[in-house]
N, CA, C and O of each residue as an XYZ file, in Angstrom:
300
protein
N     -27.926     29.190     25.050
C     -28.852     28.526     24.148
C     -28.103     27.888     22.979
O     -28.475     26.816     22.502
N     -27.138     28.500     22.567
C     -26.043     28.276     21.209
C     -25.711     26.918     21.857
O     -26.077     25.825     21.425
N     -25.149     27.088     22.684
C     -24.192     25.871     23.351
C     -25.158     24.611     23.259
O     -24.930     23.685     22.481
N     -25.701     24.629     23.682
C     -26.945     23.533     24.046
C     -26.984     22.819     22.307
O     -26.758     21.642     22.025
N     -27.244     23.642     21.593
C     -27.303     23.346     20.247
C     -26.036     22.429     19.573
O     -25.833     21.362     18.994
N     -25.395     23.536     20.036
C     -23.938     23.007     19.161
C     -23.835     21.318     19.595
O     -23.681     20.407     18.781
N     -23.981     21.137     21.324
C     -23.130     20.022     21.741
C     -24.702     18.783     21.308
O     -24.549     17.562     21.277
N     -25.863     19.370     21.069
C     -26.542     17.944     20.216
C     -26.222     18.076     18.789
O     -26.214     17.052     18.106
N     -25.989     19.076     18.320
C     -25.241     18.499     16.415
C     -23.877     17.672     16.596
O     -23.613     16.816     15.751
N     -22.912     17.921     17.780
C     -21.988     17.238     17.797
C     -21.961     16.266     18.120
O     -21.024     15.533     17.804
N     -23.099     15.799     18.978
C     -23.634     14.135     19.252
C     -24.314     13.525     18.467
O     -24.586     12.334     18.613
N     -24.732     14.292     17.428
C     -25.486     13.449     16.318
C     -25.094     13.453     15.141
O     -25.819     13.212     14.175
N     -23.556     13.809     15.081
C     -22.850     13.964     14.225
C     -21.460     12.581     13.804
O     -20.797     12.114     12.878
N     -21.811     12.431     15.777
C     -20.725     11.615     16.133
C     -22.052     10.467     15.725
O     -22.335     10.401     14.529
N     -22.702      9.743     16.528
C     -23.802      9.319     16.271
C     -24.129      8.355     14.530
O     -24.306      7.224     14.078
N     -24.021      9.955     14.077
C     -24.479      9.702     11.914
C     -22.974      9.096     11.620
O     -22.874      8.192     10.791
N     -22.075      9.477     12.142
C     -20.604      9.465     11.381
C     -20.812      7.586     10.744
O     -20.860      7.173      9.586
N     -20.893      6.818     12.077
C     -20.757      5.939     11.726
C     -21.658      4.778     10.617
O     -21.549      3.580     10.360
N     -22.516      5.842     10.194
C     -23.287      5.033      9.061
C     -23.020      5.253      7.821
O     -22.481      6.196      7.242
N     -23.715      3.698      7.280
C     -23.123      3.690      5.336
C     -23.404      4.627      4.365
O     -24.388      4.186      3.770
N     -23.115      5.553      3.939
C     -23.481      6.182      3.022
C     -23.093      5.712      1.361
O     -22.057      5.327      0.820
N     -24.370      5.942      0.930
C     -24.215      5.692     -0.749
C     -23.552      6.876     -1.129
O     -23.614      8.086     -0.911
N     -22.765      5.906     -1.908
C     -21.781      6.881     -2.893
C     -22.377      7.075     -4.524
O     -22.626      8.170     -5.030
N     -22.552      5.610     -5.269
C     -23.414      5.834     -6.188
C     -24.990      4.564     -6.550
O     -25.300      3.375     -6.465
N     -25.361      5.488     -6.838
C     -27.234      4.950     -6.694
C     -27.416      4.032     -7.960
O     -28.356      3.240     -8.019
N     -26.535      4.151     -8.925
C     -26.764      3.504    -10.446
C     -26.258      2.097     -9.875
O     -26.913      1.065    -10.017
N     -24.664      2.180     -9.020
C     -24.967      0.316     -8.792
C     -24.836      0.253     -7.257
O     -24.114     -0.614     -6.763
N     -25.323      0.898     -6.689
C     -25.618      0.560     -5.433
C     -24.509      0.599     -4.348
O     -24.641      0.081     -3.239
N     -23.310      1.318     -4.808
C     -22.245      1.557     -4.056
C     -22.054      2.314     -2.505
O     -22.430      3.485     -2.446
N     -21.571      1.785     -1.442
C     -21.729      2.648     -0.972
C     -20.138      2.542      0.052
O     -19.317      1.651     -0.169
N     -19.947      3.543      1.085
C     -18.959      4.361      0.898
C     -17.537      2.899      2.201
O     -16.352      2.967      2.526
N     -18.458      2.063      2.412
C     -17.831      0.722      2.899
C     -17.504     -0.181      1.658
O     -16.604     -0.988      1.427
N     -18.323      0.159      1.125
C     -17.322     -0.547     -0.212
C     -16.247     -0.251     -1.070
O     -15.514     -0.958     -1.762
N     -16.337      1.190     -0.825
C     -14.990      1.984     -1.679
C     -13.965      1.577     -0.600
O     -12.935      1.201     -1.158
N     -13.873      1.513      0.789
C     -12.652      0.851      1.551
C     -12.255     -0.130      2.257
O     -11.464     -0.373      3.168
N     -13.619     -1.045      1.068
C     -13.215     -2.627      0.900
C     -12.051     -2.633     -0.374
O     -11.094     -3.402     -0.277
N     -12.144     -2.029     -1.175
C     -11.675     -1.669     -2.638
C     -10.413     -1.078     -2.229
O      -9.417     -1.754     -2.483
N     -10.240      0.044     -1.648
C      -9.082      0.278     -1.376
C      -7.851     -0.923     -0.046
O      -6.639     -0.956      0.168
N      -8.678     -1.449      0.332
C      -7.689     -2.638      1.422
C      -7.602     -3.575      0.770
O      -6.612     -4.261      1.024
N      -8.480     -4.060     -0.296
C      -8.010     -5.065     -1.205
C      -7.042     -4.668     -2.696
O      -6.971     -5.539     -3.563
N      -6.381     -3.421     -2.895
C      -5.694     -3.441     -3.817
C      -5.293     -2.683     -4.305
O      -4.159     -2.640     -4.783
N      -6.506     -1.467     -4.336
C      -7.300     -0.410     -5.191
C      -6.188      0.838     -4.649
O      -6.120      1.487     -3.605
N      -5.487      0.817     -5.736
C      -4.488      2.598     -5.234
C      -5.240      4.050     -6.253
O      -4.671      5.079     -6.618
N      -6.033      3.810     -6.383
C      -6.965      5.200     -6.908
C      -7.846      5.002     -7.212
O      -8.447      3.930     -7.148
N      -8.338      6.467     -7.835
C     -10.065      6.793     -8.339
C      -9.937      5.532     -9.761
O     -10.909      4.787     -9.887
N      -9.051      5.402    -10.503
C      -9.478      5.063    -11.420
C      -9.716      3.226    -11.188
O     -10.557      2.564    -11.796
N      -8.803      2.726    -10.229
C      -9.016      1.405    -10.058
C      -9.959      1.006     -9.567
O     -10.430     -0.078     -9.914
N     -10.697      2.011     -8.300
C     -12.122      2.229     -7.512
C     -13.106      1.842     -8.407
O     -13.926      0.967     -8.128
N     -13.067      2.847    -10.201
C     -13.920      2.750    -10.928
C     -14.104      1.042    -11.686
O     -15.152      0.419    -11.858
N     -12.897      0.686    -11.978
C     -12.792     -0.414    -12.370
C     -13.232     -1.358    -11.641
O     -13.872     -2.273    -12.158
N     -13.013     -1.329    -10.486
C     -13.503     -2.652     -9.111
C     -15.066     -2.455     -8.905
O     -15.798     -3.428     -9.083
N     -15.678     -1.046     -8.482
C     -16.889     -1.317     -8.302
C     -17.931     -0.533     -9.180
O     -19.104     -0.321     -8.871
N     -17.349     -0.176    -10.230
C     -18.047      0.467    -11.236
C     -19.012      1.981    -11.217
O     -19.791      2.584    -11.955
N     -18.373      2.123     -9.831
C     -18.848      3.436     -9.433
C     -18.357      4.848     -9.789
O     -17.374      5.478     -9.398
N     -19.209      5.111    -10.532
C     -19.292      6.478    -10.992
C     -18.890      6.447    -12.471
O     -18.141      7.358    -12.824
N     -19.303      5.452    -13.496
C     -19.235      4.941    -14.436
C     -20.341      5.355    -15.807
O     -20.134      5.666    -16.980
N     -21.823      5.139    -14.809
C     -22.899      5.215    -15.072
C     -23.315      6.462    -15.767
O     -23.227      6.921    -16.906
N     -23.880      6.879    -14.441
C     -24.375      8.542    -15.221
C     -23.713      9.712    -14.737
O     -24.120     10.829    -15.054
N     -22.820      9.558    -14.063
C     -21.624     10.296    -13.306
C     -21.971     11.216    -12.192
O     -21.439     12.314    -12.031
N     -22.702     10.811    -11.588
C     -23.095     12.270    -10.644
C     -22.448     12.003     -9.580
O     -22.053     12.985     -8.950
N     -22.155     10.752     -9.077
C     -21.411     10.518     -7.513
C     -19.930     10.751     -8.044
O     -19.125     10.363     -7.197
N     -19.404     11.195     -9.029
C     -18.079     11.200     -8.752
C     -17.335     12.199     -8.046
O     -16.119     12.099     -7.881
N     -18.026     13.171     -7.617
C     -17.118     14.172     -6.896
C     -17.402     13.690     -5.497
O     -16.702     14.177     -4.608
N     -18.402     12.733     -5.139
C     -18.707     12.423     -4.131
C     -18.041     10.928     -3.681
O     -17.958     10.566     -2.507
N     -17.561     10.090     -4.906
C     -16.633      8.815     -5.289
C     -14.668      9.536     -5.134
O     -13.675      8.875     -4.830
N     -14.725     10.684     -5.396
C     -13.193     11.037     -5.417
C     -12.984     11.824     -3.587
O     -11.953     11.636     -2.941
N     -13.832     12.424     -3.203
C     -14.381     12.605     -1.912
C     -13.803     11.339     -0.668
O     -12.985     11.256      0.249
N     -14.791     10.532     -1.327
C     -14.184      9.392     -0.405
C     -13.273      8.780     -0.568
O     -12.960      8.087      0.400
N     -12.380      8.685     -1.801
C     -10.929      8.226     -1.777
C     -10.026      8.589     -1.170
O      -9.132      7.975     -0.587
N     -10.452     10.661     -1.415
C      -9.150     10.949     -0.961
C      -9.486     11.423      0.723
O      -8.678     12.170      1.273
N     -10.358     11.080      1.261
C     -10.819     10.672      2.861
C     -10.003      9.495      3.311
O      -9.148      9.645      4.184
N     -10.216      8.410      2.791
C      -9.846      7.327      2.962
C      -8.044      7.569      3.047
O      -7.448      7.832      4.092
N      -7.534      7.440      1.976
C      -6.313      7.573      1.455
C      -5.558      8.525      2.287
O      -4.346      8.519      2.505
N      -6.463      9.355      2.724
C      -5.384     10.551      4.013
C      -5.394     10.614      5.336
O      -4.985     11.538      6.039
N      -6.216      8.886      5.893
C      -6.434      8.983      6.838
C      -4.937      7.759      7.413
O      -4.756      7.523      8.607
């Protein structure tokens, strides 16, 4: 019964992987744009902030903005 389970979270995991997720909601950032930012230039969190102004605002995506850098950056 486990099994059965496991292998549809892992198909809908594979499935979700490939969609956009917002990073921050104040300007509408989301997580294809942080590695537009990083292929055009961007060598950290702080230049990220400067380019798309994410996590600037009211700060709540930034652990979720440094998240995806250092995803990006270690892949």
């Amino acid at each position: 019964m486990f099994s059965k389970l496991i292998k549809k979270y892992k198909k809908f995991k594979i499935i979700n992987s490939n969609k956009p997720k917002k990073i921050c909601s104040c300007y509408n950032i989301y997580n294809y744009d942080i590695m537009d930012a990083l292929n055009n230039g961007c060598s950290g969190i702080n230049d990220i902030r400067k380019t798309t102004k994410a996590g600037t605002a009211c700060g709540k995506c930034n652990a979720s903005l440094e998240y995806e850098v250092y995803k990006a950056l270690k892949k």
